[in-house]
C-alpha positions as CSV (number, residue, x, y, z in Angstrom):
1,X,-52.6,-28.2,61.3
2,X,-51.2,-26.7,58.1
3,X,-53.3,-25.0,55.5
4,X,-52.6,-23.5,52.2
5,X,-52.2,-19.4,52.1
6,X,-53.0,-18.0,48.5
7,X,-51.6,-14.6,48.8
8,X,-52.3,-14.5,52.5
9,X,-55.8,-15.8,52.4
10,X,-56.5,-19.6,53.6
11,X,-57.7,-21.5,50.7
12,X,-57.4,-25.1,51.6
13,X,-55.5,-27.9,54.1
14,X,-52.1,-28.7,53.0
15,X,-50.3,-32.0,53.2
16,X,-46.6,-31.7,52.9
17,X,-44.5,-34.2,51.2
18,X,-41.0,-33.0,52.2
19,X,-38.8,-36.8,52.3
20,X,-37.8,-38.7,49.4
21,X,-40.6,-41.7,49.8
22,X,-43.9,-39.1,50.1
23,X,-42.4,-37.1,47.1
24,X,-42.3,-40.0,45.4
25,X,-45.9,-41.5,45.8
26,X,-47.5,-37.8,45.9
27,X,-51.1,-38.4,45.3
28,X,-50.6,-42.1,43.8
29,X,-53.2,-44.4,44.9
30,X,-55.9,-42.2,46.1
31,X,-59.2,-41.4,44.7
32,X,-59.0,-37.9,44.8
33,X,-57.6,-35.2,47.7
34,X,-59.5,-32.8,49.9
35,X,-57.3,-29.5,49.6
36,X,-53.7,-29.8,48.4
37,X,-50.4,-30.9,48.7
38,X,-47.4,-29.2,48.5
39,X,-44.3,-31.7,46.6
40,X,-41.2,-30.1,47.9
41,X,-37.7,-30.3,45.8
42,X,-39.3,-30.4,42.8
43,X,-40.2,-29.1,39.3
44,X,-42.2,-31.5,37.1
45,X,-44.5,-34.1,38.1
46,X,-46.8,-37.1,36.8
47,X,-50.0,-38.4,36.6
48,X,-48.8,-41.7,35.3
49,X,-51.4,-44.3,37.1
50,X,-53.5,-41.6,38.9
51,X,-57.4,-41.9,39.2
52,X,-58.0,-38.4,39.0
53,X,-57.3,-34.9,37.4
54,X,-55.4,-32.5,38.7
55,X,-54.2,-28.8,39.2
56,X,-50.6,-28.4,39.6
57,X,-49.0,-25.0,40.7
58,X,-45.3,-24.4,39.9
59,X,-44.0,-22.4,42.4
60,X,-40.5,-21.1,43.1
61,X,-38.2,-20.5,46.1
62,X,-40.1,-17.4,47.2
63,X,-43.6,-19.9,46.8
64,X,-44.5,-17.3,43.7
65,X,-46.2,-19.4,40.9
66,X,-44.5,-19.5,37.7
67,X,-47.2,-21.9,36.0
68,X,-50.4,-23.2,36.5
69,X,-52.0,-26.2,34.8
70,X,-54.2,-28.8,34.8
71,X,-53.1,-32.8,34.2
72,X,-55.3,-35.3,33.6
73,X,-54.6,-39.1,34.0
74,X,-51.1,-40.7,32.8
75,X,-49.8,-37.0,31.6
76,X,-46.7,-35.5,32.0
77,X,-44.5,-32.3,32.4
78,X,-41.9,-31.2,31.6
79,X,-39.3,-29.4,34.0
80,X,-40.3,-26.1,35.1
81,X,-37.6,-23.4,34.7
82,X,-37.6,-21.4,38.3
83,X,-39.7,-23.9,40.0
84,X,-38.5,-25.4,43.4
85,X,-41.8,-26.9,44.9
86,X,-45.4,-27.7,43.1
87,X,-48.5,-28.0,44.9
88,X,-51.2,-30.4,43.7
89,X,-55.3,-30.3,44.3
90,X,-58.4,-31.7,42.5
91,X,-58.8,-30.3,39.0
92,X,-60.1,-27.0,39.2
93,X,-59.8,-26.1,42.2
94,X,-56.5,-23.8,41.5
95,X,-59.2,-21.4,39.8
96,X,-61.8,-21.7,42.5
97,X,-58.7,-20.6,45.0
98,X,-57.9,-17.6,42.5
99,X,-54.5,-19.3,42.2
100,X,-52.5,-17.6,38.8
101,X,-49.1,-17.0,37.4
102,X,-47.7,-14.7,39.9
103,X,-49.5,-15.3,43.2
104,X,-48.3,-16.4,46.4
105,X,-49.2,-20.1,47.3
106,X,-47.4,-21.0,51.2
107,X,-48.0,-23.2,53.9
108,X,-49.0,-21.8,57.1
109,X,-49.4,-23.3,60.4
110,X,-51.1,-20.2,61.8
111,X,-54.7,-21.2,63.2
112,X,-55.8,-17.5,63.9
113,X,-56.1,-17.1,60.3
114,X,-59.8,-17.1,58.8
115,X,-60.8,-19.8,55.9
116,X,-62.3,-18.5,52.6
117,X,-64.3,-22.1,52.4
């Protein structure tokens, strides 16, 4: 099981979209998302035909967050500078995680660790 680390705490379960086809679809088609999901190889995204809001989290190589914001419906960015990877969750839930410009947002596969939920 992988979960989300926000500067080593577990905040939420993480879905990983690592290959060209899940990159592509991201969140499209759902109705919302339970946790996040990390879009790998990336630094913009789109809301174009989505149901729902959105918090989007610019990270880099090091998984650092260079930008934080919130998209709603048929939005979208433009290219991050420093950005390699964004992770996506329900609107607002990026504050509720304490998720800013300059923490540490990584997958972990590690079970031992506790859940802030």
């Amino acid at each position: 099981m992988t979960r989300l680390l926000c500067n080593d705490e577990v905040v939420a379960e993480l879905e990983i979209a690592d290959r060209a086809r899940t990159r592509a679809v991201g969140l499209l088609g759902r109705r919302s998302i339970d946790g996040a999901l990390l879009i790998t190889q990336t630094s913009s995204v789109h809301t174009i035909g989505m149901r729902f809001a959105i918090d989007v989290a610019f990270v880099d190589a090091g998984y650092r967050v260079v930008k934080v914001q919130t998209l709603r419906p048929n939005r979208m960015t433009r290219f991050v500078p420093g950005a390699t990877h964004v992770v996506e969750s329900a609107a607002g839930a990026m504050a509720g995680w304490g998720v800013d410009v300059g923490s540490v947002l990584r997958p972990s596969t590690c079970r031992a660790e506790s859940s802030r939920r």
